[in-house]
C-alpha positions in Angstrom: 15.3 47.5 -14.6 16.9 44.3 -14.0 15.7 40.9 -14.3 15.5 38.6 -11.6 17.7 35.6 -12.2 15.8 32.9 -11.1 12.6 33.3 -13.6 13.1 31.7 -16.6 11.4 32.5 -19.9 9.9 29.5 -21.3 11.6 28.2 -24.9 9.3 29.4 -27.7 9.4 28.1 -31.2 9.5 30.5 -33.9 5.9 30.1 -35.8 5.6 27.3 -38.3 8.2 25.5 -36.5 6.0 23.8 -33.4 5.3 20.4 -32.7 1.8 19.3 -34.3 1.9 22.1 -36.4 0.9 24.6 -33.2 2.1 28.1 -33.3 1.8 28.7 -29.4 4.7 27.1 -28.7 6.1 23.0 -27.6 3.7 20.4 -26.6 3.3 20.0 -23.1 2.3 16.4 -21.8 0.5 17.8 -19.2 -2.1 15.0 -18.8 1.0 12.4 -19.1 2.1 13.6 -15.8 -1.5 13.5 -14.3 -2.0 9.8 -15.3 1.3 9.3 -13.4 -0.1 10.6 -10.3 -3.5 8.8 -11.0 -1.6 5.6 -11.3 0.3 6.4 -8.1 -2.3 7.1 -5.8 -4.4 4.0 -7.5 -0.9 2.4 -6.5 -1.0 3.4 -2.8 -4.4 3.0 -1.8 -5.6 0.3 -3.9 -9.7 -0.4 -4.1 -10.1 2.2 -2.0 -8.7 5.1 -4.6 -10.6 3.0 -7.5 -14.0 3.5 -5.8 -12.8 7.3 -4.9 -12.3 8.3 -8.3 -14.8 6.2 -9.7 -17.6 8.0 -7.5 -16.0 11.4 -8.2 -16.0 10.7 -11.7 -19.7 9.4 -11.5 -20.8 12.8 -9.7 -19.2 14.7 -12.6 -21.2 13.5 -15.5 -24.0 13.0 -13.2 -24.1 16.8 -13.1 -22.5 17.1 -16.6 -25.4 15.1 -17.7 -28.1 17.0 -15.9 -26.7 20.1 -17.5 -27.5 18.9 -20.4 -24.0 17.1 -21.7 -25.3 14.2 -23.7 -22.5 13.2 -25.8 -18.7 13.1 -24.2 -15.1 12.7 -25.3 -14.6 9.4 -23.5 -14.2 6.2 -25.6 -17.8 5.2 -25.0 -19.1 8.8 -26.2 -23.0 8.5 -24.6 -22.8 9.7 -20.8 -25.4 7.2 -19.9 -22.7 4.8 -20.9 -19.8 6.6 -19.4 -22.3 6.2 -16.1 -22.9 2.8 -16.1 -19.4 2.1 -16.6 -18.2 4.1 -13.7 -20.8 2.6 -11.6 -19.3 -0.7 -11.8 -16.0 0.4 -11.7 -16.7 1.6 -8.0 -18.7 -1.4 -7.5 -15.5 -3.1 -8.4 -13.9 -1.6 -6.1 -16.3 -1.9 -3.5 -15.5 -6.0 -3.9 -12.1 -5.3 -3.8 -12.8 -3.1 -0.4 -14.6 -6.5 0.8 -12.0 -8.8 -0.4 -9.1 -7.5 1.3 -11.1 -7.0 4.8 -12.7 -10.7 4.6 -9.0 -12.0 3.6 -7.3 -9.5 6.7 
């Protein structure tokens, strides 16, 4: 059976040789490339991306929180906190929303 030529078998490391000590294989900076894009569309749209993920993150431990998720990986670690937070980050943006329509 041949192999088609454009696939490509990702590079392994042999076990005990990985970055971080990992035997599945080489890091992948996966979430360095979605703060990239995060930055980029908080680039292009301004306020209005700011309140957009600020609300969507606020819905998310909003139901996180009703499910029971009382403690989070975030910096601030109480969701209650993590709330509050993201509440007046979309508020911020909200004034940044108003700022650039009362100065247009």
């Amino acid at each position: 059976m041949s192999r088609d030529p454009r696939l490509v078998e990702p590079q392994r490391v042999q076990p005990g040789h990985g970055s971080h000590g990992s035997h599945e294989g080489p890091y992948d900076p996966l979430r360095l490339c979605v703060f990239a894009t995060v930055a980029l569309l908080g680039w292009l749209l301004g306020p209005v991306a700011v309140v957009v993920f600020a609300l969507v993150g606020f819905v998310g431990y909003w139901q996180a929180r009703r499910g029971g998720l009382l403690r989070s990986r975030c910096k601030l670690g109480d969701t209650r906190l993590v709330l509050v937070y993201l509440a007046v980050v979309a508020a911020a943006g909200g004034v940044g929303i108003g700022l650039g329509w009362w100065v247009w």
